[in-house]
N, CA and C atoms as a LAMMPS dump frame, in Angstrom:
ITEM: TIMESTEP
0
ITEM: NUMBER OF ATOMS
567
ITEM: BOX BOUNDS ff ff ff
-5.0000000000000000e+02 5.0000000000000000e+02
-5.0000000000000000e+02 5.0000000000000000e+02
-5.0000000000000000e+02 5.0000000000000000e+02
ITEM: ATOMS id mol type element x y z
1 1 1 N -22.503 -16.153 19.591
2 1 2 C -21.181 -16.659 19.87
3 1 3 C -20.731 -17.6 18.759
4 2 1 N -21.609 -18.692 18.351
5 2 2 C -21.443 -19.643 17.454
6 2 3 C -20.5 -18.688 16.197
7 3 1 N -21.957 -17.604 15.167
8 3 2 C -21.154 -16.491 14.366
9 3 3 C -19.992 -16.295 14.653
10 4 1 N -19.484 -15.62 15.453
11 4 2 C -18.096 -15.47 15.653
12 4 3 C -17.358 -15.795 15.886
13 5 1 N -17.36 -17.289 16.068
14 5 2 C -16.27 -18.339 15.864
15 5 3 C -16.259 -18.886 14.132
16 6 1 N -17.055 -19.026 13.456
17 6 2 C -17.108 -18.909 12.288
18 6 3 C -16.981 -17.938 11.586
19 7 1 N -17.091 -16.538 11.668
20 7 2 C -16.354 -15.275 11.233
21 7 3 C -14.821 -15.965 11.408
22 8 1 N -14.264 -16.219 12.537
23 8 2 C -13.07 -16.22 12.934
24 8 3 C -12.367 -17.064 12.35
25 9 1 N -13.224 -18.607 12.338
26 9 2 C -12.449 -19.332 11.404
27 9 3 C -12.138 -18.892 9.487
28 10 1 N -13.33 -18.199 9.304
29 10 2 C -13.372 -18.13 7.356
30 10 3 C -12.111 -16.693 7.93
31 11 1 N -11.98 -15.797 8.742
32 11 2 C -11.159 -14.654 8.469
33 11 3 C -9.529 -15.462 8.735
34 12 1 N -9.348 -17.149 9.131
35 12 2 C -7.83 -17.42 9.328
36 12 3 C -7.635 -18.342 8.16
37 13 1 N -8.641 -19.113 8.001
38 13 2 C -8.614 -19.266 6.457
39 13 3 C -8.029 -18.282 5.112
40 14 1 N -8.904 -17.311 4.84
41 14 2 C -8.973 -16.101 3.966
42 14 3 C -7.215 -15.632 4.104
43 15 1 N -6.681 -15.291 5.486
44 15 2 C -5.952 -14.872 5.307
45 15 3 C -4.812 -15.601 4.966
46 16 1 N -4.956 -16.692 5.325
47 16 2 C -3.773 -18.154 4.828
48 16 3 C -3.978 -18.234 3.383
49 17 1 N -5.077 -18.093 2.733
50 17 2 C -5.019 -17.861 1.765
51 17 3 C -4.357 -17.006 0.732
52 18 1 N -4.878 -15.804 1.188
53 18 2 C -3.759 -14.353 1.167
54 18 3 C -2.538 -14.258 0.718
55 19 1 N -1.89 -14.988 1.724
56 19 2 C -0.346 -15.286 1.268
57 19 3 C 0.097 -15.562 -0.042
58 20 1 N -0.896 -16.771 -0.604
59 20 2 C -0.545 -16.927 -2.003
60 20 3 C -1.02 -16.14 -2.704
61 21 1 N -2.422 -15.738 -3.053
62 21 2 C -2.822 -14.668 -3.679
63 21 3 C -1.415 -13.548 -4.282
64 22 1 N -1.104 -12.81 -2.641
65 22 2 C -0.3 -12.043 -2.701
66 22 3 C 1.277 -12.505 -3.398
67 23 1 N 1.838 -13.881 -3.418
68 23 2 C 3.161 -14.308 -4.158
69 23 3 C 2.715 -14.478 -5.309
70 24 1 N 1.906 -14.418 -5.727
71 24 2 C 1.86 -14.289 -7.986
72 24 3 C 1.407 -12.963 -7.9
73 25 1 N 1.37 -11.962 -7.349
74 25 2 C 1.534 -10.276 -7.784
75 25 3 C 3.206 -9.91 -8.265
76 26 1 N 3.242 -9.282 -9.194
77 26 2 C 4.376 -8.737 -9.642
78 26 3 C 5 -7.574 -8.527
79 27 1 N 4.262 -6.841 -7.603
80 27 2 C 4.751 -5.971 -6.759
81 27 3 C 4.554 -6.779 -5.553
82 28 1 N 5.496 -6.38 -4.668
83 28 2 C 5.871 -6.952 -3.015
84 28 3 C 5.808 -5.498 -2.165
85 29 1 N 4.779 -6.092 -0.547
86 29 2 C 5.379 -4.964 -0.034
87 29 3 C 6.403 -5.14 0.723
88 30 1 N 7.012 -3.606 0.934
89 30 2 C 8.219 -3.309 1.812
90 30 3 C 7.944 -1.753 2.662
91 31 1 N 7.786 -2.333 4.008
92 31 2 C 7.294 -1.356 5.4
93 31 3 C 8.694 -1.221 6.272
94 32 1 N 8.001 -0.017 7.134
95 32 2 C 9 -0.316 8.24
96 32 3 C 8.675 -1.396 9.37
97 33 1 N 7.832 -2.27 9.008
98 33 2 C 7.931 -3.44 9.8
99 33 3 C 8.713 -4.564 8.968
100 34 1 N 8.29 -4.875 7.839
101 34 2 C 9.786 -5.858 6.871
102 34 3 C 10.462 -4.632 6.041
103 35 1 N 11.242 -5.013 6.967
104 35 2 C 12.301 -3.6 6.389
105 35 3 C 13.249 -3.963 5.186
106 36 1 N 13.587 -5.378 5.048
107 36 2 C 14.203 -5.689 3.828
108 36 3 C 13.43 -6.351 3.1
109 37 1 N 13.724 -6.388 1.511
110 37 2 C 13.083 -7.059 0.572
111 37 3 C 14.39 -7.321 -0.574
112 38 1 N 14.285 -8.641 -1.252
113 38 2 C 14.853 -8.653 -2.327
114 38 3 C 14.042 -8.832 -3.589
115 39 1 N 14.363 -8.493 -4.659
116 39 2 C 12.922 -7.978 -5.416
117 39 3 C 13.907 -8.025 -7.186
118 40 1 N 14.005 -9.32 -8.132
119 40 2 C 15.074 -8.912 -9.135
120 40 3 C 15.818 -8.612 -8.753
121 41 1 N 16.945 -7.615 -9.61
122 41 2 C 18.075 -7.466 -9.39
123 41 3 C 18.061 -6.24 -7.946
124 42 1 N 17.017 -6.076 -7.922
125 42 2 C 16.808 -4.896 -6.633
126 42 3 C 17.276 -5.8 -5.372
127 43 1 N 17.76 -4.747 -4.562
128 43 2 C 17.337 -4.748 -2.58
129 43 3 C 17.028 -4.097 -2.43
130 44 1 N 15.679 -3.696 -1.437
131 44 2 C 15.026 -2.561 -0.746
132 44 3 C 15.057 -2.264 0.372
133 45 1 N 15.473 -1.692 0.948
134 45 2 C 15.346 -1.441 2.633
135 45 3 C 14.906 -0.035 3.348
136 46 1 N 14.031 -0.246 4.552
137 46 2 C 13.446 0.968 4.633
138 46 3 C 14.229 1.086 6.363
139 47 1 N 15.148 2.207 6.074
140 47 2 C 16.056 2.605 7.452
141 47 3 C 15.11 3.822 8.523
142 48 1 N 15.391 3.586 9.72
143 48 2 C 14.675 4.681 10.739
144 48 3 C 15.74 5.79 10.939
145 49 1 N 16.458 6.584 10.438
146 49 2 C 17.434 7.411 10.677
147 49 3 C 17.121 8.694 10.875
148 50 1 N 17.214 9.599 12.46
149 50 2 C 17.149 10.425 12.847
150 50 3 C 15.949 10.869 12.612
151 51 1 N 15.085 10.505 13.15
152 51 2 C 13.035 10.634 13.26
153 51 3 C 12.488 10.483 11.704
154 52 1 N 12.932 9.856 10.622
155 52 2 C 12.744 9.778 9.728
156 52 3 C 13.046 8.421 8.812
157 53 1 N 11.856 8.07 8.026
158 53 2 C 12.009 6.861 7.117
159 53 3 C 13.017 7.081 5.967
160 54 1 N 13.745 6.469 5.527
161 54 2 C 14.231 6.374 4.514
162 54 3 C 14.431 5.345 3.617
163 55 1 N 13.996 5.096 2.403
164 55 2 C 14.055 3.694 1.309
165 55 3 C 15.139 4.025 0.595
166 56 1 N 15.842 2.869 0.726
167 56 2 C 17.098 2.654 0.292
168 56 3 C 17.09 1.251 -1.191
169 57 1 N 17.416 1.553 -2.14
170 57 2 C 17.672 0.429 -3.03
171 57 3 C 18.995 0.408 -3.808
172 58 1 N 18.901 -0.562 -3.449
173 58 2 C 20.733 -1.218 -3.804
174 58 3 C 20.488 -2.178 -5.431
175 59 1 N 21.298 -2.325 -6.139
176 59 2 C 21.947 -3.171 -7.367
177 59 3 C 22.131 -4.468 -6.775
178 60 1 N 22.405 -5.134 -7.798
179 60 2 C 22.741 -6.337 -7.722
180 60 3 C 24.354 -6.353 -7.173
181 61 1 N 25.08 -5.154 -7.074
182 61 2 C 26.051 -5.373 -7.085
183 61 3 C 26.362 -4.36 -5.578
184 62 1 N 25.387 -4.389 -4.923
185 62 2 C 24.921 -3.642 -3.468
186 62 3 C 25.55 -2.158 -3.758
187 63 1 N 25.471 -1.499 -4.686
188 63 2 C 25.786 -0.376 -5.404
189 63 3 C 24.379 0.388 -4.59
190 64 1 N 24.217 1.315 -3.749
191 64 2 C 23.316 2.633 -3.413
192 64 3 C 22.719 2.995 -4.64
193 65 1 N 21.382 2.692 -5.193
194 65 2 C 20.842 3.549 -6.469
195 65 3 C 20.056 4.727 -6.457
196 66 1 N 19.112 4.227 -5.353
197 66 2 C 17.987 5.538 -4.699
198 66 3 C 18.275 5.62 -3.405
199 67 1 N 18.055 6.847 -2.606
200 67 2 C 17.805 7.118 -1.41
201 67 3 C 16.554 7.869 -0.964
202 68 1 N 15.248 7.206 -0.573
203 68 2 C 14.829 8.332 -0.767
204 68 3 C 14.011 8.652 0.854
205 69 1 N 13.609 9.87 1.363
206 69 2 C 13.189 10.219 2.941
207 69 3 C 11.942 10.226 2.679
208 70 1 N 11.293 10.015 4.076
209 70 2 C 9.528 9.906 4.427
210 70 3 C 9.129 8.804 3.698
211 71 1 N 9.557 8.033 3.453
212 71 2 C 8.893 6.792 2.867
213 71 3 C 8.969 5.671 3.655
214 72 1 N 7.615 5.151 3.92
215 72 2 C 6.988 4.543 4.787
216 72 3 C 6.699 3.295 4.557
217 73 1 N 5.935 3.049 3.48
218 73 2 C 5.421 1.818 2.843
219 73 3 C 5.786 2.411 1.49
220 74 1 N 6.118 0.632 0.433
221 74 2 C 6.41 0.93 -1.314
222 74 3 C 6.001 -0.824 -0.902
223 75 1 N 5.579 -0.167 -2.853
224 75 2 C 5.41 -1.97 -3.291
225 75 3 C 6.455 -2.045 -4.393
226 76 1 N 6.775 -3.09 -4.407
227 76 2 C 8.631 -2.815 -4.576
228 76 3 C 8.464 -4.536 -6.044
229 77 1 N 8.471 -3.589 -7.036
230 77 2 C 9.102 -4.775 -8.553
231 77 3 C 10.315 -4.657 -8.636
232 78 1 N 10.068 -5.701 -9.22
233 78 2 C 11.457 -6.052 -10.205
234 78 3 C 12.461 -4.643 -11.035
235 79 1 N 11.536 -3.695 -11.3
236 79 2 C 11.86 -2.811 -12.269
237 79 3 C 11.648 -1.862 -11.927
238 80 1 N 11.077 -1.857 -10.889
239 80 2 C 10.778 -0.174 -10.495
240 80 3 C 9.473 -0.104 -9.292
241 81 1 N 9.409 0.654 -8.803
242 81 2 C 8.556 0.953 -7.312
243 81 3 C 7.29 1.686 -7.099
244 82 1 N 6.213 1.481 -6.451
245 82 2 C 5.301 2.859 -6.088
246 82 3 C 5.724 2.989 -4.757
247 83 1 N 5.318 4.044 -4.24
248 83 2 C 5.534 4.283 -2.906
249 83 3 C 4.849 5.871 -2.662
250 84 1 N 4.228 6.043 -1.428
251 84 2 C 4.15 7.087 -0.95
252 84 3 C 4.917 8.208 0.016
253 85 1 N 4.54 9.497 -0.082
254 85 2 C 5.149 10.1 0.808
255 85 3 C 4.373 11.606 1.329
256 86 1 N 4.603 12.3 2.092
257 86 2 C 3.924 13.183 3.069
258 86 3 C 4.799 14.464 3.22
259 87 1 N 4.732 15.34 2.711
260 87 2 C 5.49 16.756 2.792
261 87 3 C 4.809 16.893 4.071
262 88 1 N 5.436 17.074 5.11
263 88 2 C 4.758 17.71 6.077
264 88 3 C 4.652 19.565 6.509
265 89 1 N 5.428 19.864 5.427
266 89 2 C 5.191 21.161 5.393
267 89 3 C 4.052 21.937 4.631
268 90 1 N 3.523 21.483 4.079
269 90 2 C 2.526 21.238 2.784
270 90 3 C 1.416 20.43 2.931
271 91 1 N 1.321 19.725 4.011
272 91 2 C 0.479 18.518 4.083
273 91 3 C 0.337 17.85 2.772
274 92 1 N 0.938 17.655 2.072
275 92 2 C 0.404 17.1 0.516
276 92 3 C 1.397 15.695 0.891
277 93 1 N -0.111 15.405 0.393
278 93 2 C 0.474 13.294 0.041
279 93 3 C 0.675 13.04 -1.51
280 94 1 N 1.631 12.402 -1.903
281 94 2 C 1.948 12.028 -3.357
282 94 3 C 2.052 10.4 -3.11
283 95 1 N 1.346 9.916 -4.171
284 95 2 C 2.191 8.29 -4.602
285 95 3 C 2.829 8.513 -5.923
286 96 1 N 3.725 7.892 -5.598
287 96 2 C 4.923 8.351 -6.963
288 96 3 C 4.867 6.726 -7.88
289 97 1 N 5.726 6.524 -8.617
290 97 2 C 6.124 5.559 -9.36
291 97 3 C 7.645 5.776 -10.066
292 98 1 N 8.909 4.88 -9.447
293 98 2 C 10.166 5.257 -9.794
294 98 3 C 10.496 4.137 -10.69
295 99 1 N 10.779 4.493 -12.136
296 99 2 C 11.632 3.192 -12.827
297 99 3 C 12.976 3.049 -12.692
298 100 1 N 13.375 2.193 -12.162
299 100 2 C 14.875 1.569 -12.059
300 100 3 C 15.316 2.007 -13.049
301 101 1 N 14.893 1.221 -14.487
302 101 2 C 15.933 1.165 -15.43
303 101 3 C 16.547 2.215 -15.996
304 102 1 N 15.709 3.557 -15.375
305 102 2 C 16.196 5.065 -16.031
306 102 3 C 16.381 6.052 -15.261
307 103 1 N 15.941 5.539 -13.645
308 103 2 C 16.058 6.319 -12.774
309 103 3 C 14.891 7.714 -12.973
310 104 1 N 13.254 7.645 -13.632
311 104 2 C 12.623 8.247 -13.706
312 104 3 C 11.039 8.208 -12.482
313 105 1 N 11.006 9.117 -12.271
314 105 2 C 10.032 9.194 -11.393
315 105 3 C 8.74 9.898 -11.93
316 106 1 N 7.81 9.51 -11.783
317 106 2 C 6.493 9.857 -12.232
318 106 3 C 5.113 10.254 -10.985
319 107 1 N 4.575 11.446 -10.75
320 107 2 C 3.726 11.779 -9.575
321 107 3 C 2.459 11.084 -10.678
322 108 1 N 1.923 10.126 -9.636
323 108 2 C 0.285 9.303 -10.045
324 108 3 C -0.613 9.983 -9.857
325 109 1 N -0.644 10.497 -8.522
326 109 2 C -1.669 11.282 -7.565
327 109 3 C -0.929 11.965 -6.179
328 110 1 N -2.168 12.902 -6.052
329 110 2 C -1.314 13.33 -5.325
330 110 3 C -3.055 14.491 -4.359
331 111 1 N -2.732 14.882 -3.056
332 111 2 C -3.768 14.801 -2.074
333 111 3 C -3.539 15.732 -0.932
334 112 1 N -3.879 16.5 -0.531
335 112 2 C -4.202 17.221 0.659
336 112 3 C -4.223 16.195 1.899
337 113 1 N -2.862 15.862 2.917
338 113 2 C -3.54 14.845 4.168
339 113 3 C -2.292 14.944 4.271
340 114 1 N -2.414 14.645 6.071
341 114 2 C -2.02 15.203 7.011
342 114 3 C -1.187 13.403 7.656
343 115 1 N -1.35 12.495 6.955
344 115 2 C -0.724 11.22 6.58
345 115 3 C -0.036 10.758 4.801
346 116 1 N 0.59 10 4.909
347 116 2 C 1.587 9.345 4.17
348 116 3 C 0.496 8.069 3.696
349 117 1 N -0.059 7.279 4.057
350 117 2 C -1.206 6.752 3.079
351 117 3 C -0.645 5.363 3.205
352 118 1 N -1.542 4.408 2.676
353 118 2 C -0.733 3.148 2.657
354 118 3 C -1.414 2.257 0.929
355 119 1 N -0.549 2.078 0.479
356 119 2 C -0.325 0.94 -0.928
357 119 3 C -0.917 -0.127 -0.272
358 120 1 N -2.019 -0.527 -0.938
359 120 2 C -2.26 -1.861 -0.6
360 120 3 C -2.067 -3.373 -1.719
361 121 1 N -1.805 -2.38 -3.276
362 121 2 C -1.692 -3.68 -3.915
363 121 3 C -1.668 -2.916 -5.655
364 122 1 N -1.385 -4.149 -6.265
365 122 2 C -1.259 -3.694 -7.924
366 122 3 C -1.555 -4.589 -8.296
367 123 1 N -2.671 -4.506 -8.788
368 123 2 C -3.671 -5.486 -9.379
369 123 3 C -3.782 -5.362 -10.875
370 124 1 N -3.473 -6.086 -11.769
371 124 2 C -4.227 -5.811 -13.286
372 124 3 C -3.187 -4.305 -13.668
373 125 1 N -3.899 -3.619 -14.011
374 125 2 C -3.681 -1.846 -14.601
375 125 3 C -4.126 -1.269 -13.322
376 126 1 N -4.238 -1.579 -12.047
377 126 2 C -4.836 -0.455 -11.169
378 126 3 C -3.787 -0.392 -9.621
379 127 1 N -3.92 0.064 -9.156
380 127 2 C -3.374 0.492 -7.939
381 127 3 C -4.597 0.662 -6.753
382 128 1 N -4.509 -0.037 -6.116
383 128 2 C -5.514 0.225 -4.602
384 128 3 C -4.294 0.802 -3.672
385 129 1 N -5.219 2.071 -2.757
386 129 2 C -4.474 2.099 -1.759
387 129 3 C -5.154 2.971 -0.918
388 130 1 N -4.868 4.002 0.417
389 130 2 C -5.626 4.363 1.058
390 130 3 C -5.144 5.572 1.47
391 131 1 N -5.848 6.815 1.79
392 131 2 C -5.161 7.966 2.273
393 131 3 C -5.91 8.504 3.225
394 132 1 N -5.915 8.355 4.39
395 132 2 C -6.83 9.017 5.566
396 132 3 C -7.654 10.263 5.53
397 133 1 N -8.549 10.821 5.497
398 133 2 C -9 12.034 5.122
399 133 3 C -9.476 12.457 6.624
400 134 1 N -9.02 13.335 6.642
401 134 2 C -8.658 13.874 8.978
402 134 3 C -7.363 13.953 9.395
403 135 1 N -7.767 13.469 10.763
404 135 2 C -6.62 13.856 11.552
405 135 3 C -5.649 12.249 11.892
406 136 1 N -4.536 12.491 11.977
407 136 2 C -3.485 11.387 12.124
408 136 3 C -4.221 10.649 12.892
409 137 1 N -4.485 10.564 14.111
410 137 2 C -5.657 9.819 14.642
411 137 3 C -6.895 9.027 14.201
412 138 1 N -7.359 9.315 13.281
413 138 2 C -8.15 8.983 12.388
414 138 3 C -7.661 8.198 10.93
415 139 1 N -6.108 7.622 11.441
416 139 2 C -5.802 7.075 10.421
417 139 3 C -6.21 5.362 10.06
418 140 1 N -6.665 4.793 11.132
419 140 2 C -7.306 3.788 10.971
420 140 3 C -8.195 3.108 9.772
421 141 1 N -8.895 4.532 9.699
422 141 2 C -9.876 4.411 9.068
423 141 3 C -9.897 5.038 7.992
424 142 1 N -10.067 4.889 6.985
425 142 2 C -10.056 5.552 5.451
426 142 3 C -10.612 4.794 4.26
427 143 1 N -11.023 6.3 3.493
428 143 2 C -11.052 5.543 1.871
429 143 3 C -10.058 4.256 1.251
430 144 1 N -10.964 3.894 0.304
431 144 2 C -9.958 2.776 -0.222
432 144 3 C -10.072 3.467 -1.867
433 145 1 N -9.484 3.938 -2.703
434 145 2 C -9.164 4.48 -4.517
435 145 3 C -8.383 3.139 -4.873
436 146 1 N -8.855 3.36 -6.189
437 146 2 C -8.877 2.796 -7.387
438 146 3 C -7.774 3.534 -7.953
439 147 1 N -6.756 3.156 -8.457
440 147 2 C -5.985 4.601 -9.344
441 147 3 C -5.274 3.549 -10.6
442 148 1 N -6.407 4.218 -12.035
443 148 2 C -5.721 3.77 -13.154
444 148 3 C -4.726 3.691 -13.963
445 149 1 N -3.516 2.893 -13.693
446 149 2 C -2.206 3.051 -13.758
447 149 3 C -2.039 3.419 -15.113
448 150 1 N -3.014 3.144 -16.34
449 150 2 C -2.86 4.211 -17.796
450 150 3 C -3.289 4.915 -18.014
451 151 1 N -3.928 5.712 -17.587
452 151 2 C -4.56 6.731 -17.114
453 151 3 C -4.182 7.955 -16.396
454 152 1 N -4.287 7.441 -15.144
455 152 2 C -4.132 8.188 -13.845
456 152 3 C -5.249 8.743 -13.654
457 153 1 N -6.153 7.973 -13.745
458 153 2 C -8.12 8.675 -13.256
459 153 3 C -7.812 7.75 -11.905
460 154 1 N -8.276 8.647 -10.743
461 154 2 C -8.418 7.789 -9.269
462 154 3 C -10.227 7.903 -9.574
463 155 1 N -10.682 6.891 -8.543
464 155 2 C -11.989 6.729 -8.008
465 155 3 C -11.678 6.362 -6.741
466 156 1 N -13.088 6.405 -5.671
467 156 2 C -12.741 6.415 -4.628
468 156 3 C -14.291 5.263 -4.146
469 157 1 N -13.635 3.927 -4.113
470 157 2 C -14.868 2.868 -4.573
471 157 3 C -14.755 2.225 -3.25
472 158 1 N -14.538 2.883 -1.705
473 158 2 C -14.724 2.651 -0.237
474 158 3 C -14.687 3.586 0.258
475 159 1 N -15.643 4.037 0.732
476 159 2 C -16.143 5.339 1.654
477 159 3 C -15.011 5.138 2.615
478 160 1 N -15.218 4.556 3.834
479 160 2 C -14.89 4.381 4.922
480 160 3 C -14.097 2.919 5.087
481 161 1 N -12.515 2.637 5.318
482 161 2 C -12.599 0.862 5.648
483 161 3 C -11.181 0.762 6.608
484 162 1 N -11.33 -0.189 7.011
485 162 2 C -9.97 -0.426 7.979
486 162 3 C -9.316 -1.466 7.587
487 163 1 N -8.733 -2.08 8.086
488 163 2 C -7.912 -3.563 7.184
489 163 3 C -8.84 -4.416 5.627
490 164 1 N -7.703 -4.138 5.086
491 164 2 C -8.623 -4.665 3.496
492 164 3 C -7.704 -5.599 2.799
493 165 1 N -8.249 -6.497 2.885
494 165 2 C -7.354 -7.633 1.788
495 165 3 C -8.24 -7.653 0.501
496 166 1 N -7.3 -8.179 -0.465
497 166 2 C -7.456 -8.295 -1.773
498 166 3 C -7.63 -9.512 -2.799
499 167 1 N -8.585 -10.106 -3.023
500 167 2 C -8.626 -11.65 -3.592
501 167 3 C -8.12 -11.496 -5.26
502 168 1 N -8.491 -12.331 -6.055
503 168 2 C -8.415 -11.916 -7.278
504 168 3 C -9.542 -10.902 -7.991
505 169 1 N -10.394 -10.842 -7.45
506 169 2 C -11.973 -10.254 -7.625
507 169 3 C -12.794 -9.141 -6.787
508 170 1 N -12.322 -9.217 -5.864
509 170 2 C -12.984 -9.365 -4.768
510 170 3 C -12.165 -8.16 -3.842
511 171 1 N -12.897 -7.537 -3.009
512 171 2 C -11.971 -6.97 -1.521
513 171 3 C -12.705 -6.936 -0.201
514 172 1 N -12.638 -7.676 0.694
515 172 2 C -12.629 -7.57 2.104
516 172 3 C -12.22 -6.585 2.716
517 173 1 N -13.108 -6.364 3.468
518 173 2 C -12.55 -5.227 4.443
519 173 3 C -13.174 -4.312 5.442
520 174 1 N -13.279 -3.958 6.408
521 174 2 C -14.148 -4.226 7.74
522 174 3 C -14.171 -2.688 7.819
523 175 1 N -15.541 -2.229 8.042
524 175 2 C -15.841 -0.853 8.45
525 175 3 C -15.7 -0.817 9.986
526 176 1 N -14.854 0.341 10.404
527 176 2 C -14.43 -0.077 11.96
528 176 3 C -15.646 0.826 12.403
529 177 1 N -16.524 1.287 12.037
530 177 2 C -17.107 1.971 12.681
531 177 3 C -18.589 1.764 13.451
532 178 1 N -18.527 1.004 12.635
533 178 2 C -19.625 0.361 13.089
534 178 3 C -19.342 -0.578 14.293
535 179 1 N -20.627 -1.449 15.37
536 179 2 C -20.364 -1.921 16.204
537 179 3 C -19.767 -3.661 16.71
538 180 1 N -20.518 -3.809 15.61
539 180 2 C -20.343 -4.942 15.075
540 180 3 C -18.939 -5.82 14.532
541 181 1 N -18.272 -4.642 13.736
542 181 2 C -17.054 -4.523 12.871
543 181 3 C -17.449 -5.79 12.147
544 182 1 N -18.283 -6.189 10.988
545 182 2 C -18.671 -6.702 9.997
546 182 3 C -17.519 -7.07 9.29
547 183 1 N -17.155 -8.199 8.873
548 183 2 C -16.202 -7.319 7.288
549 183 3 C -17.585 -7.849 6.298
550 184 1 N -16.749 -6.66 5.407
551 184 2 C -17.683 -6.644 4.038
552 184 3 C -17.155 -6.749 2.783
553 185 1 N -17.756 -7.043 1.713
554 185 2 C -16.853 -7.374 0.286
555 185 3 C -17.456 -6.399 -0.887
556 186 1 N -16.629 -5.76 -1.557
557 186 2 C -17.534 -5.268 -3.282
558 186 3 C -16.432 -6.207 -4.418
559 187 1 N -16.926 -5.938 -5.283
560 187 2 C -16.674 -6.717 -5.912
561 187 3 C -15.725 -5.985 -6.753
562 188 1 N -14.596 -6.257 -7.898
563 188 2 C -13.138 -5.435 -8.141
564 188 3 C -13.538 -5.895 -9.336
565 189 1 N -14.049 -4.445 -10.453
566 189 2 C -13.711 -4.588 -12.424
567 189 3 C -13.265 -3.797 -12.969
């Protein structure tokens, strides 16, 4: 019992921490749970219209620039966006990368799954994020990739993980499968 009040306290710590970590990253996220973001001369907003997501980014001058459908989660710069999305006719998952300043879009990677995936961060030159490998049900739980933003070589450096935060070094993040639900750390180079 003692343990897990001390798990509990270092995991409300860690995550108070978090917060800042996450405000000196150059990318922000934007979900359909914070549906708006202002981001530079960007606004981002992610609308629920007729059983479907849609990311919307506006100008400085609330000018419509992109519209785009099935987009769920983006990590949203100053200059331009990643974000994922899910052909569901195709099952194919893509994370894209759109530059503002030219209106160009670039496919990073791209995946066989039966989910839309979630961005967890842009770190350095790399991209973490996660794509369920199964069934929608099974989205809890997933790989965590590495994807080298000069490059475009993915690795796949978490078998299995469920909620994962990101330090400067470091990643947390709790294998749900186990009984225990541990969190655990590797280390980020």
């Amino acid at each position: 019992m003692k343990s897990a009040k001390i798990l509990a306290i270092f995991l409300s710590l860690f995550l108070g921490m978090s917060n800042i970590i996450y405000a000196q990253d150059t990318f922000s996220a934007i979900s359909n749970a914070n549906k708006t973001l202002k981001k530079g001369d960007y606004t981002y907003k992610i609308d629920y219209v007729d059983y479907n997501f849609i990311l919307k980014v506006y100008n400085k001058n609330n000018k419509l620039v992109i519209s785009l459908p099935k987009v769920y989660y983006a990590l949203a710069g100053d200059k331009g966006f990643y974000y994922s999305t899910n052909d569901y006719n195709t099952s194919n998952t893509d994370i894209i990368y759109t530059n503002l300043t030219d209106n160009s879009s670039k496919v990073l990677y791209s995946k066989k799954s039966n989910d839309s995936g979630f961005l967890n961060a842009v770190k350095d030159d790399y991209l973490y994020f996660q794509i369920p490998e199964g069934e929608v049900a099974e989205a809890t739980i997933s790989p965590v990739y590495k994807l080298n933003l000069k490059t475009c070589k993915t690795s796949k450096i978490i078998e299995d993980a469920g909620e994962i935060h990101l330090s400067d070094n470091k990643i947390f993040y709790k294998k749900l499968h186990e009984i225990k639900r541990q969190t655990h750390c590797i280390q980020v180079t």
